[in-house]
N, C-alpha and C positions, 0 to 999 in steps of 0.2 A: 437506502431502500429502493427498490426498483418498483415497478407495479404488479410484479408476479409475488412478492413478497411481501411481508410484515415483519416487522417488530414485535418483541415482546408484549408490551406497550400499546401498540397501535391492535394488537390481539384481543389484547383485556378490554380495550376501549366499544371495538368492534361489537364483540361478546358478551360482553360484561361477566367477563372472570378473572377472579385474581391472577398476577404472576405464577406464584405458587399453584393454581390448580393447573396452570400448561404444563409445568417441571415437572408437575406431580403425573401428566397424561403422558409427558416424555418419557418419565421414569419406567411405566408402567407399559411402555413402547406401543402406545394406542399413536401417539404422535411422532414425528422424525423430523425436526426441525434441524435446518441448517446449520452448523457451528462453525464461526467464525472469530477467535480466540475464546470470551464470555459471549460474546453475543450471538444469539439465537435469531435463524431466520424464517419464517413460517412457510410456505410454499401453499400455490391453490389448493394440492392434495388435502395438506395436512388442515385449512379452512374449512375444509369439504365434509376430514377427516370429525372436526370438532365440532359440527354441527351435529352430524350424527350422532355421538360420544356426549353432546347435550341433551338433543330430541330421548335416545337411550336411557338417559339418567332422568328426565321428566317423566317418562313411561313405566320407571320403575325397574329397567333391565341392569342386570347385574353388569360390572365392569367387567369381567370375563366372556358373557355372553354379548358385547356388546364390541370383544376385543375379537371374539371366534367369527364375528357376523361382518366383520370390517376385514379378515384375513378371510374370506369368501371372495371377496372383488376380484383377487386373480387369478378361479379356478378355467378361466376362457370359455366361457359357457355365456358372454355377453351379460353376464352375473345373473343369470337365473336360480342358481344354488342358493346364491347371498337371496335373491329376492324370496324364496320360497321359504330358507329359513326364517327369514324375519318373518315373513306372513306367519307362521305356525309358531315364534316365538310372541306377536304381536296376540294372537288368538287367546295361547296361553294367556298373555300378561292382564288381558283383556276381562276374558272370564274372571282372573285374582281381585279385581280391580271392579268388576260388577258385585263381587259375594264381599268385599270388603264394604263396598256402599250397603251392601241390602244389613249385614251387621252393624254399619252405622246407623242405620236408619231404624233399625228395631232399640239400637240403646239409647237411640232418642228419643223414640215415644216412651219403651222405659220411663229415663230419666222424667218426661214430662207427667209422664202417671205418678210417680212418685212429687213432682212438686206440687202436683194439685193436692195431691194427700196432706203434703206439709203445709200448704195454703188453710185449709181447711180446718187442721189440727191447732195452729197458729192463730185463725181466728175463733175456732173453737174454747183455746185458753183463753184468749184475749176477755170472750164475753164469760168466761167463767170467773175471772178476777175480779171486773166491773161487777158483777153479780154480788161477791162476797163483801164486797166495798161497803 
């Protein structure tokens, strides 16, 4: 290994992701790792490449939109394309991800109205059985 590069191995360590999920971002040509008979060699790019393609995958962006926002870097524009689209996929994912919380948070009180109900109902038997004792 040199210090422009990585290992497989020294990737996952780095990262913390499986082997399998680099093969799987090679596959999926998010990644271009160097091949050297089996062995794979990662380059800065493609570090660079995986952070985004994690940050991506934490945010909720699809593998395709996260594959079309990464083939953005080399429209010569000093990547202003790439940055604009992200901003307006980031706004998107943003918004999804505000109205997902605000319907968690209504099935929560929900759900808490309903165990008070059952609370009550729970000791309501309770003292009706003591009662018939």
């Amino acid at each position: 290994m040199t210090e422009d590069t990585m290992t497989i191995r020294e990737m996952c360590d780095a990262y913390d992701v499986t082997p399998r999920t680099l093969r799987f971002y090679e596959a999926k040509e998010l990644l271009f790792p160097i091949r050297e008979g089996q062995k794979r060699l990662f380059t800065k790019r493609d570090r660079a490449r995986l952070k985004l393609i994690l940050r991506g995958k934490r945010f909720g962006f699809s593998l395709e939109e996260i594959r079309q926002l990464l083939d953005l870097y080399h429209m010569g524009d000093q990547q202003h394309t790439q940055l604009s689209r992200t901003y307006d996929i980031a706004c998107d994912r943003l918004a999804d991800m505000e109205r997902q919380r605000d319907e968690l948070n209504e099935a929560i009180e929900d759900l808490k109205q309903q165990l008070k109900w059952g609370e009550k109902v729970i000791a309501s038997a309770k003292i009706s059985k003591k009662a018939a004792e």
